[in-house]
Structure formats: structure tokens, C-alpha cells
C-alpha angles and dihedrals in degrees: 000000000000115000134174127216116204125160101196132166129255088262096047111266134163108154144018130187085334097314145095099251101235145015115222113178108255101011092110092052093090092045091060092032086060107041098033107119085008136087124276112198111195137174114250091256090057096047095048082052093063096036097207136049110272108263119249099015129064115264121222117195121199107207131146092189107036142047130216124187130164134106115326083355127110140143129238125196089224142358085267087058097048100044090050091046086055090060113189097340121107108272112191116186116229101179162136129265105267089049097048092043080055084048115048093078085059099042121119096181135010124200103196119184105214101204115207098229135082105236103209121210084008097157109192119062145199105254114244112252126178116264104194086078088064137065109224126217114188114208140188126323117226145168142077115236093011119034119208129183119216109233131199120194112186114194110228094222130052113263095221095051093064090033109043095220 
């Protein structure tokens, strides 16, 4: 299964000046639920981020001009690569935008995390996508000062059927 995990404003909304534009209390519990035990695959940007691979799961880093190699830590030339060097194992996709705008054709799931705020001057967004090729589920609102609805999009037909991963 490849999934992608995004939390993104209402005016769409992934990145500002480097950052994620807020930090709401919980928001981040789904994100390590999921991936724990699985694969996270990330763009360089997001990685250096971080600074470090994520703890408990393996770490694949898409990069053309870097290499990263350490424990539960590689690097991949594209998303294809990454998801056929993760075998049979959960990969989940953590970002950024050029790496989920390479992902979304090979998707399976996406958990997006619809955050009740407008985030002005954000400057990097969450690439558009067609929903009509994906069955919503709206889930639970949460928060307290910022609200936030978790959001599945199930794709109707099988990823790897249009793909060929």
C-alpha cells in the first residue's frame, strides 16, 4: 500500500518560509501511528528539516543531488524508485510538494489533514489532484484553538493498475 500524509490549510497551504505554518497539539499523532514500523519516503528539503531519520520506521530519502546513507536511512533517485525499493512493506509519502505532486499517480490512500485556518503569504502548496478518481471519508474534527478534520481519500481503482509498480 502507498499511502501519503499532508496536513494543508484551507487555502492550501503546506509550507511557509521553510516551515509547517502552525503547531496544534496532536495534529502530528496520525502521521507517526501510521508510519511507525512502516516506510516514510521524503524529498531532501524535508529530510534536512528534520535533520535526522524518523525513529522506529525506515527513512527514504528522494534526492538527485545527495546521498544519504545510515541506519534506516537511504536515498532513492524518484518516488518509483523508492516505492520498488520498499518492496512489500507500507510506504507512506511525507513530502514536499514536488514529491507528492510525483506521488499522487501511484497513491493508494491519502490522509489529508484539512486545517481550519487561511495561512496568508504560505509559499509552498499542496499540489491539485482529481478527486473524482478517489472515494472520501471524512473523518473527526479536532483541536482547540485550531480545529483540523482528518480526511481519506481512497483511490477507486487500484494504484498500481494505472502505474505498473
Amino acid at each position: 500500500m502507498v499511502g501519503l500524509i499532508v496536513a494543508r490549510s484551507e487555502n492550501n497551504v503546506i509550507g511557509k518560509n521553510g516551515q509547517i505554518p502552525w503547531r496544534i497539539k496532536g495534529e502530528q499523532k496520525q502521521f507517526k501511528e501510521l508510519t511507525t514500523g512502516n516506510i516514510v519516503v521524503m524529498g531532501r528539503r524535508s529530510y534536512e528539516e528534520i535533520g535526522h531519520p524518523l525513529p522506529n520506521r525506515k527513512t527514504i530519502v528522494v534526492s538527485k543531488t545527495k546521498k544519504f546513507e545510515d541506519e534506516n536511512l537511504t536515498t532513492a533517485g524518484s518516488v518509483k524508485e523508492a516505492i520498488e525499493m520498499a518492496g512489500d512493506r507500507d510506504v507512506y509519502i511525507a513530502g514536499g510538494y514536488g514529491l507528492y505532486r510525483e506521488a499522487i499517480p501511484f497513491v493508494d490512500k491519502m490522509y489529508i489533514t484539512e486545517v481550519h485556518t487561511v495561512v496568508e503569504d504560505g509559499d509552498v502548496f499542496f499540489p491539485e489532484f482529481d478527486e473524482s478518481e478517489f472515494d472520501v471519508t471524512e473523518g473527526e474534527t479536532l483541536g482547540d484553538e485550531i480545529k483540523y478534520t482528518r480526511t481519506v481519500y481512497v483511490r477507486k481503482t487500484d494504484a498500481s493498475e494505472k502505474t505498473g509498480i
